[in-house]
C-alpha positions in Angstrom: 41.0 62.4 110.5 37.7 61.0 112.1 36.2 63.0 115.0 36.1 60.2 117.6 39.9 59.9 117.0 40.2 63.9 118.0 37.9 63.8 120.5 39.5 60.3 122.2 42.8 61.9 121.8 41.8 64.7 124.1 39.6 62.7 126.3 42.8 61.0 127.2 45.2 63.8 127.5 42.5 65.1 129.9 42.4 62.3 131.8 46.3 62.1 132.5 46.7 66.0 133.3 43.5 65.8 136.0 44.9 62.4 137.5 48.9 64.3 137.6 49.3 67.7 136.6 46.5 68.9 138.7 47.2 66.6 141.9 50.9 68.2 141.7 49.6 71.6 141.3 47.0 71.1 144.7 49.4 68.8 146.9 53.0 70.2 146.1 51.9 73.6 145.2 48.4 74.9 146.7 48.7 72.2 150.1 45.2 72.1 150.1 44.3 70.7 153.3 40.6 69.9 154.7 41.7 70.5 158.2 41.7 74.5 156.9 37.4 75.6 157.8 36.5 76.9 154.0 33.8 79.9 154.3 31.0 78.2 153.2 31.4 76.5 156.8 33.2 79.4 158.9 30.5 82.1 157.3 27.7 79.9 156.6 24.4 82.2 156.6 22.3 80.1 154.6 21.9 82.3 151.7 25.4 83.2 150.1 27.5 81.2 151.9 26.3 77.2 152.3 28.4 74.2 152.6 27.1 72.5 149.5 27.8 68.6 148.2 30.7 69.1 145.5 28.7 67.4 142.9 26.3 70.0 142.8 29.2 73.2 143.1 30.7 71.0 140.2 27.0 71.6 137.9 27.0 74.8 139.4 30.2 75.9 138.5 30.6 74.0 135.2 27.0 75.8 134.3 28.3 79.2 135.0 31.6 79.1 133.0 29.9 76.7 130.0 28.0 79.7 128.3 28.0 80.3 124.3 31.6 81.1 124.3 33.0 77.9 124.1 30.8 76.7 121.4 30.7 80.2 119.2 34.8 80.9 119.8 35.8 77.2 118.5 33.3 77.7 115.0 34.7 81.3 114.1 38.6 79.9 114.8 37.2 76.9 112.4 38.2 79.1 109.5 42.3 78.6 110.2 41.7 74.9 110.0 40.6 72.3 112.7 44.5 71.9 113.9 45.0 75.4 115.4 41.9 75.3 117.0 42.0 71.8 118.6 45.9 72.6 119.7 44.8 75.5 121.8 41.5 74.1 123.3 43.5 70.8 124.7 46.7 72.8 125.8 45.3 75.7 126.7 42.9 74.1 128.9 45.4 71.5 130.5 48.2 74.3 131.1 46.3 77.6 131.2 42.4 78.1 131.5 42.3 74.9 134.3 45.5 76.4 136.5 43.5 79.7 135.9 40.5 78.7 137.8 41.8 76.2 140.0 44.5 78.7 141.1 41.5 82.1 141.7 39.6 79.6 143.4 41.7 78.5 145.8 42.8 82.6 146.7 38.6 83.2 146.9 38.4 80.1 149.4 41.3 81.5 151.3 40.0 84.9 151.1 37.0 84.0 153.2 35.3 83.9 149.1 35.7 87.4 148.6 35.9 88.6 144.9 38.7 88.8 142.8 38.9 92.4 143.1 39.2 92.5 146.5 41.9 89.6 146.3 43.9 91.9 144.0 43.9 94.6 146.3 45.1 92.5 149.3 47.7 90.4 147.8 48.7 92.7 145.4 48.0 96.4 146.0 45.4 98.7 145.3 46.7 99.6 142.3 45.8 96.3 140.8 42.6 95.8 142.7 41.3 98.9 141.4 42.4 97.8 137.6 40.5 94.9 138.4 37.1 95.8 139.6 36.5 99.5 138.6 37.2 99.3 134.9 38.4 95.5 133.7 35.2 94.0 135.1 32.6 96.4 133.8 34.4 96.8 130.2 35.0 92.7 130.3 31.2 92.4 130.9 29.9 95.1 128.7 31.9 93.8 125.2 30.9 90.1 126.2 27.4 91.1 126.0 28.4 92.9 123.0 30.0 89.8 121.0 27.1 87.4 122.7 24.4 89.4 121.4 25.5 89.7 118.0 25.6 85.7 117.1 21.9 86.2 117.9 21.4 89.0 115.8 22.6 86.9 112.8 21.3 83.8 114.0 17.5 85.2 114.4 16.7 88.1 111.6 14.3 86.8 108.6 13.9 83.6 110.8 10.2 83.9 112.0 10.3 80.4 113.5 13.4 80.6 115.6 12.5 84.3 116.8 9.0 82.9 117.6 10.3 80.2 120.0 13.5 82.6 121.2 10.2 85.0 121.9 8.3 81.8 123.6 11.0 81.1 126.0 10.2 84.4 128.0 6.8 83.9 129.0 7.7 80.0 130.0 10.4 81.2 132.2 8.3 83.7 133.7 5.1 80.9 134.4 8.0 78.8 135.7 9.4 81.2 137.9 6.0 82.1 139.3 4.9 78.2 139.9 8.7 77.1 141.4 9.0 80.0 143.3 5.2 81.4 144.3 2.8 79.5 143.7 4.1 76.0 144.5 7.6 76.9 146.3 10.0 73.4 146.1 8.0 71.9 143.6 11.5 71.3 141.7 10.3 67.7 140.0 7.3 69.6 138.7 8.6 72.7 137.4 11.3 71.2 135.8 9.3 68.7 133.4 6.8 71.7 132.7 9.5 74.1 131.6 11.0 70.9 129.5 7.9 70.4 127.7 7.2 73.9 126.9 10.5 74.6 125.9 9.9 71.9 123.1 6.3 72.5 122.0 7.7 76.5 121.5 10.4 74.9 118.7 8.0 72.0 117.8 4.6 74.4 117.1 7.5 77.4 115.9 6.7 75.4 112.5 3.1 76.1 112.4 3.9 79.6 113.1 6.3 80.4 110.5 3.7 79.0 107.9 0.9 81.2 109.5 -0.3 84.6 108.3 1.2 85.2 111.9 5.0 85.0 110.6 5.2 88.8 109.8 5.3 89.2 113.8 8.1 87.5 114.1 10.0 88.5 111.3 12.8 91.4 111.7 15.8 92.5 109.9 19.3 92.8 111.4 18.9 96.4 112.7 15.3 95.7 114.2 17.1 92.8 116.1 19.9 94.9 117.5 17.6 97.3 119.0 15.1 94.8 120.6 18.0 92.6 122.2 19.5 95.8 124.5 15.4 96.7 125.1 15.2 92.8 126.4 18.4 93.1 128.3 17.2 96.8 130.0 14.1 94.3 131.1 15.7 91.4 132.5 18.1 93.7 134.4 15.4 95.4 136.3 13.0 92.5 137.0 13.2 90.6 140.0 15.5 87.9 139.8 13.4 85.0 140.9 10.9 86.2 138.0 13.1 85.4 135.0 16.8 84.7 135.5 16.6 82.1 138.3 14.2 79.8 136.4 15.6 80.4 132.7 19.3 79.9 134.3 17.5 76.7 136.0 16.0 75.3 132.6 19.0 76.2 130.8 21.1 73.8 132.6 19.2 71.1 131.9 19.4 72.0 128.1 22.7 72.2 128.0 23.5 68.9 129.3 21.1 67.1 127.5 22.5 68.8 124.7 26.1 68.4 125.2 25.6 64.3 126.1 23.0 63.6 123.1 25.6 65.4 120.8 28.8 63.5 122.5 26.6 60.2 121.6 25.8 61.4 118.1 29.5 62.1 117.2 30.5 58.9 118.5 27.3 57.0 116.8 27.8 58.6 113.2 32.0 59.1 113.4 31.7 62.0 110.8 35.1 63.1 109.1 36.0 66.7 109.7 35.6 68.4 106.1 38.1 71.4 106.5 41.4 71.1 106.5 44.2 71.0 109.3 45.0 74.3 108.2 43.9 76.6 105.2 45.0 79.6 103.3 44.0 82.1 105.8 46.7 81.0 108.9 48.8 83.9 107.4 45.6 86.2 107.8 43.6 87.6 105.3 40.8 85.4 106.3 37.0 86.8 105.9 36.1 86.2 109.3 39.0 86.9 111.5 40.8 89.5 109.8 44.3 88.5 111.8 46.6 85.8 111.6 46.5 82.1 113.2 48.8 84.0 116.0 47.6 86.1 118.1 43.9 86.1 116.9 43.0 82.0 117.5 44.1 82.8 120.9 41.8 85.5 121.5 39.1 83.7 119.6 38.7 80.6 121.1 38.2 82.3 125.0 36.8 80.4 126.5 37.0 77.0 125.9 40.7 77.2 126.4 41.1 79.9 128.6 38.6 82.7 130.1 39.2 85.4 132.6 35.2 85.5 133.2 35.9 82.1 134.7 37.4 84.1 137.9 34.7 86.0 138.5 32.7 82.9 138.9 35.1 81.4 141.0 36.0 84.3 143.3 31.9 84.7 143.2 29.6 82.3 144.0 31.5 78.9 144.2 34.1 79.8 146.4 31.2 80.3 148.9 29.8 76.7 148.6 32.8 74.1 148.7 33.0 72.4 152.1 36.4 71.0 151.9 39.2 73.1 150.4 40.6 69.8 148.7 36.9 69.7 146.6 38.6 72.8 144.7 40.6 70.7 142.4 37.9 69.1 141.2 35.5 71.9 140.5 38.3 74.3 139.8 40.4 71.9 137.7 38.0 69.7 136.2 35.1 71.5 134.7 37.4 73.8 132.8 38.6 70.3 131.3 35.4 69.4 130.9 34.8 72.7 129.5 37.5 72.2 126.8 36.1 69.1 125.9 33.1 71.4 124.9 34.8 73.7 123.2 36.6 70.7 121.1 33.3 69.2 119.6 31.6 72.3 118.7 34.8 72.5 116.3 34.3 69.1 115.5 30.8 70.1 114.5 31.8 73.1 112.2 34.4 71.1 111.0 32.0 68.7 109.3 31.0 71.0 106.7 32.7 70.9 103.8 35.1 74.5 103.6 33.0 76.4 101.1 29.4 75.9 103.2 31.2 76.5 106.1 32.3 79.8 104.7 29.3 80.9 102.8 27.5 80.5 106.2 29.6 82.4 108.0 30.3 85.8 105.8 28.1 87.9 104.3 27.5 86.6 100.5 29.7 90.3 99.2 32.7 88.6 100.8 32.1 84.9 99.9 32.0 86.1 96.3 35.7 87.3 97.3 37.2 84.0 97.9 36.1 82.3 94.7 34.8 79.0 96.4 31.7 77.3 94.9 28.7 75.8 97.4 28.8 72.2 97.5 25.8 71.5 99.7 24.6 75.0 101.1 21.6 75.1 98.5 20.1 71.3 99.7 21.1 72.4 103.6 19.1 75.4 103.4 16.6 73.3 101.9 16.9 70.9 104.7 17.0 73.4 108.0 13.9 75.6 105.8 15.6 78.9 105.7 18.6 80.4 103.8 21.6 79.9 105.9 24.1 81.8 103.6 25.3 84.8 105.1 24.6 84.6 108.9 28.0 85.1 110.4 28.7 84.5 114.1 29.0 80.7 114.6 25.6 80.1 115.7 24.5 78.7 112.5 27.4 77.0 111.0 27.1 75.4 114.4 23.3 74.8 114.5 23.8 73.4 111.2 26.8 71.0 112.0 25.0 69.7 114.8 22.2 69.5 113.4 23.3 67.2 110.2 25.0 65.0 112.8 21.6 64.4 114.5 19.6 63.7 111.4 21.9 61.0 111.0 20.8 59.2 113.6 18.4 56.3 113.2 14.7 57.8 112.7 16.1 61.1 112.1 16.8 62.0 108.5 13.3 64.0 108.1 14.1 66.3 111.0 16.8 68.4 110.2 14.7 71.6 110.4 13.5 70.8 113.6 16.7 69.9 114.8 18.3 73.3 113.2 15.2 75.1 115.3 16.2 73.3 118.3 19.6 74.0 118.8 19.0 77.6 117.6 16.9 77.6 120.5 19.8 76.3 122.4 22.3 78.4 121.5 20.1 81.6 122.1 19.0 80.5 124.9 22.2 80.2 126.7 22.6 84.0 125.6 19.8 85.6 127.0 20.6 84.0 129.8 24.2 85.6 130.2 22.2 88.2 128.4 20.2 88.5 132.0 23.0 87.9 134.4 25.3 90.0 132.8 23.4 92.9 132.2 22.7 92.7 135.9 25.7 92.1 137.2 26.7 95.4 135.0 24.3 97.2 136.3 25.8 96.4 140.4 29.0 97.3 139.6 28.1 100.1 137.9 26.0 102.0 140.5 29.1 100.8 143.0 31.8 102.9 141.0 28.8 105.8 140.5 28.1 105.5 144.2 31.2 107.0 145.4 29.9 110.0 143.6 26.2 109.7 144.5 25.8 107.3 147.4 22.0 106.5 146.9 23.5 104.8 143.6 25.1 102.0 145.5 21.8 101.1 146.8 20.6 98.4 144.3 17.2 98.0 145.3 16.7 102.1 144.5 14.3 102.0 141.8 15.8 105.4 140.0 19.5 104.2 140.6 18.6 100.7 139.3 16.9 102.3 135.9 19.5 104.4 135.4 22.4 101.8 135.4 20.6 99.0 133.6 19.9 101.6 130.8 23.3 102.7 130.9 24.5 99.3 130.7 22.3 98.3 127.8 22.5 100.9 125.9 26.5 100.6 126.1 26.6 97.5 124.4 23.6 97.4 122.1 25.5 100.5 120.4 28.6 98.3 120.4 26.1 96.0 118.8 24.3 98.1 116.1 27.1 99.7 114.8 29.7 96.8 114.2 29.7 93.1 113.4 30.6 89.6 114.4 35.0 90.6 112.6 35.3 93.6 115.0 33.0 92.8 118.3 34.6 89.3 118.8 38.1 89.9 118.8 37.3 93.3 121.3 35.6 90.2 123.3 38.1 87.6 123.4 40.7 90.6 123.7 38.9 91.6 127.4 38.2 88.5 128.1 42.1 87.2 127.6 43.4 90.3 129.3 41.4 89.7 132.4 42.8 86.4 132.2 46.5 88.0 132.2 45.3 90.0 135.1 44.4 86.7 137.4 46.9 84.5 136.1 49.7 87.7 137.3 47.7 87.5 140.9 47.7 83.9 140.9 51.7 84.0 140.2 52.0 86.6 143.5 50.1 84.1 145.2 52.4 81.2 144.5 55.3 83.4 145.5 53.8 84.3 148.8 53.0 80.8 150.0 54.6 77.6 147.9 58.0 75.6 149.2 59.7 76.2 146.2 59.7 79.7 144.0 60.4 77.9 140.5 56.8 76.8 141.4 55.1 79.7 140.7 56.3 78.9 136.8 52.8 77.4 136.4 51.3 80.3 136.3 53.9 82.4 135.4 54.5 80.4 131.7 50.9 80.7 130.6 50.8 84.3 131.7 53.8 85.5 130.2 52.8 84.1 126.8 49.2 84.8 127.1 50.2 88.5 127.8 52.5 88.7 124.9 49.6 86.9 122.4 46.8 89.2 123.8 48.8 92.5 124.2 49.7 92.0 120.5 46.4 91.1 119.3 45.1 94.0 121.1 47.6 96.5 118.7 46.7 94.4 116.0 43.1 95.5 116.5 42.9 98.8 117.1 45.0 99.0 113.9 42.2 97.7 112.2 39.4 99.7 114.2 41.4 102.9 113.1 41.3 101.8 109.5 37.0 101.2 110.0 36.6 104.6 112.0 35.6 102.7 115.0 37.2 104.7 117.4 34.9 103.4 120.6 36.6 99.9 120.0 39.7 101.4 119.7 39.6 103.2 123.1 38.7 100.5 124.4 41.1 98.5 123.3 44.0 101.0 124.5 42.6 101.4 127.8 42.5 97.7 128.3 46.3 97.5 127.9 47.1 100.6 129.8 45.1 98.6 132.7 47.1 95.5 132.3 50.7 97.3 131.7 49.7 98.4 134.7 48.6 95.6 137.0 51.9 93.9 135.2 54.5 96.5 136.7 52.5 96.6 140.2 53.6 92.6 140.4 56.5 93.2 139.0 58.3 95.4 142.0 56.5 92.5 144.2 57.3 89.8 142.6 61.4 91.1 143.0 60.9 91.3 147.1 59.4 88.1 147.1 61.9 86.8 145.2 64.9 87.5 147.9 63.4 85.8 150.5 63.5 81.7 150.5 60.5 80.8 152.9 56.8 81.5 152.1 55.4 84.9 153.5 52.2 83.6 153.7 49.1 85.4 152.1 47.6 88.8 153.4 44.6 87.0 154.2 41.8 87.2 157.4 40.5 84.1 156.7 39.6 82.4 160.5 41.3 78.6 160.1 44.1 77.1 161.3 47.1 76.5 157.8 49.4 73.7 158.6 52.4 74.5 156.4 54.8 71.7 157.8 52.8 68.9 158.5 51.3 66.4 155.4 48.4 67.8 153.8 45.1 65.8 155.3 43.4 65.1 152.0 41.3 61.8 152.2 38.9 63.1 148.8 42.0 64.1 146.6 
């Protein structure tokens, strides 16, 4: 099968469930009505709350939620086949992930754009809420960082040249942040096509570099690696946040798009054939990247470009704060976890290009390729090609890198620039994960000295220099162990387990919701579906893995893991005894919120941008 047929395929299933499946859920379901003041306009201060056009909430949001996950999750999953994969991203984005965030952001707007914690706790009980934010969050964050960081780890060590321009990008962002935000405050155009073209000259001189007497700088093994990444994220975590998140978050963006549309042109240019199978030898498990089966682990693989419960802290964060109409929610909600998908679904295609045995030799460490008895086809001329050895750097980033890379040097002009190309979307990729790197680290860090406050109240003051040190080494150190002591089979399914969990936990609130405030109860069925069989998948994949983390003496992953579905068990039986009241009564109840507008229940929804 060629990739344009795949990718059209999707394109139009995506089409159809935007233009009916989502107006159902937000006029028969939601009501969304304009006539109801959203925060951004009842609480508008003009920092966290601003009434914003829905273009920009829909880069915004679509930025936020489009991190490495959906393009490292879809390359790992790449070793049950392309079919597995691709089924998931289109229907769990069309029937899960999209109803996920759509559905949390709609609560937030309602919920005068308060978090999803505090949701929990008003429409649920505090049970849940505290489930939610004292312990899901944090761990959520902690082994995201974790799984993030590691595709870095093997994406950077012995590769002076990518580490040099990963090591560029800091400084830029900080000159950057400085100019945009200090020395020439506004200057937007400016900024932008100066961090551009330094961004490019750090891959594009990264050549010179590496050939230096200079490259032993910039050479480290794995180990070295692990330890400077938690250092880095310690850093970014206690600098100020104009100095080198809000610019590097800023350039980024503008990465990621380009990135995203030149490879979208380059698939449909070249029209490569996808290489691996529909399905190979490993559905039944066994495989040497994903130890588990086809089901439960491509579930908890691919995260989150099918599905991600990080997506509701965006939503129930900052974009709740900036839509000015509550019908603009379906289309940020709804639509950028479609376009999301569609994301997710060519970074397979990508991976998918390389023939099984490079795909496999890239992505396992050469001990276990020697296992499976494949032979290289063209790994040797590849490595050749990209100017370092590629074979036995698991963790997507370079079977990726490499996919996309071979695609672009196809293009007219290109066929002599493969290494730069590799260098460039190694930058890319890394990029995007120092920059969740930053935020996440940060946001850690908050919620962290919030729980630790209630024992030590100076803690909850973020700006206290102690209190701030002390949490963001806390933080980092947390998951750089996670990160020194395992590898890309047992840190990404903790990841996606977290992540998918969380996911259960906002799709169960999102099904209380429903309960409390749709026409008809057999509505709340579109949540309730996807939950019930994401709960099963995840819960079971979650036994599956600490199995395995028992086996390997990892016994943080396995606590982990077990606390993760204590929490959920939990939260589950809390909806459950609320989910039977609301089930005996046969009009809405209406939700426990204070939000200040006016609901109109009865009369037609006043929707002119739906």
């Amino acid at each position: 099968m060629s990739a344009i047929m795949l990718l059209a395929l999707a394109a139009c299933i995506f089409v159809l469930a935007y233009r009916y499946y989502s107006a159902f859920i937000a006029t028969k379901i939601l009501m969304l009505d304009d006539r109801n003041i959203t925060p951004a306009v009842s609480c508008n201060d003009g920092h966290d709350y601003v009434p914003t056009n829905r273009w920009v909430v829909f880069g915004h949001h679509f930025a936020a939620i489009a991190g490495a996950g959906p393009l490292i999750g879809p390359v790992l999953a790449t070793q049950y086949g392309w079919g597995p994969g691709a089924f998931w991203i289109i229907l769990g984005s069309v029937f899960a992930g999209a109803v996920h965030d759509f559905i949390i952001l709609f609560a937030s707007i309602r919920h005068k754009g308060k978090s999803l914690a505090v949701i929990a706790k008003k429409e649920v009980g505090s049970v849940t809420g505290a489930a939610t934010a004292a312990v899901a969050i944090l761990f959520i964050i902690i082994v995201a960082l974790a799984g993030l960081a590691i595709a870095v780890v093997n994406a950077l060590f012995n590769n002076a040249w990518g580490t040099f321009t990963i090591a560029a990008t800091i400084p830029i962002a900080i000159i950057i942040g400085l100019y945009m935000f200090r020395l020439r405050p506004g200057a937007i155009v400016s900024g932008s096509i100066a961090g551009f073209v330094l961004v490019c000259s750090a891959v594009f001189f990264g050549h010179d570099v590496a050939l230096s007497s200079f490259a032993h700088l910039f050479m480290f093994d794995k180990k070295t690696i692990s330890l400077i990444l938690p250092v880095y994220g310690f850093a970014a975590a206690a600098l100020p946040v104009w100095l080198l998140l809000a610019p590097r978050d800023y350039l980024s963006t503008y990465m990621k798009i380009g990135v995203v549309l030149a490879l979208t042109m380059g698939i449909f240019f070249i029209n490569p054939q996808l290489q691996m199978p529909f399905t190979t030898q490993f559905i039944a498990g066994g495989g040497p990247i994903i130890p588990g089966p086809v089901w439960p682990y491509v579930f908890i693989t691919i995260a989150c470009g099918a599905i991600s419960g990080f997506h509701a802290l965006i939503g129930s964060g900052t974009t709740s704060k900036m839509l000015e109409h509550e019908s603009e929610a379906r289309m940020v909600g709804y639509g950028s976890m479609l376009t999301e998908g569609f994301v997710a679904l060519m970074a397979l295609v990508a991976a998918a290009t390389l023939i099984p045995a490079d795909y496999f030799a890239i992505n396992t460490a050469p001990a276990v390729f020697n296992t499976l008895h494949m032979t290289v086809v063209q790994l040797p001329e590849l490595s050749r090609l990209v100017g370092i050895d590629i074979a036995g750097r698991p963790g997507g980033a370079v079977s990726l890198a490499v996919g996309m890379a071979n695609i672009f040097s196809g293009l007219p002009g290109m066929s002599h620039m493969m290494n730069y190309w590799y260098q460039f979307i190694i930058m890319f990729e890394a990029l995007f994960i120092l920059t969740t790197i930053d935020a996440g680290t940060r946001v850690a860090r908050y919620i962290l000295q919030d729980i630790l406050g209630n024992v030590y109240a100076p803690l909850k003051q973020t700006n206290w220099l102690p209190g701030s040190i002390f949490a963001s080494a806390a933080v980092s150190g947390a998951w750089g162990y996670i990160v020194y002591t395992g590898d890309i089979a047992s840190i990404w399914p903790l990841f996606g387990t977290a992540n998918q969990l969380l996911a259960v936990l906002a799709l169960c609130i999102g099904t209380t919701i429903i309960l409390k405030i749709a026409p008809k109860k057999k509505y709340c069925l579109v949540t309730f579906l996807p939950m019930a069989l994401l709960a099963i998948t995840v819960i079971s994949a979650a036994v599956m893995n600490i199995q395995m983390y028992l086996n390997n003496d990892k016994m943080l992953n396995a606590g982990l893991s077990i606390m993760l579905i204590v929490l959920v068990v939990m939260t589950l039986l809390d909806n459950f005894k609320l989910w039977a009241k609301l089930l005996k009564t046969d009009k809405p109840v209406g939700m426990n919120d204070d939000r200040e507008m006016v609901y109109y229940p009865i009369q037609p929804p006043h929707n002119p941008r739906m």
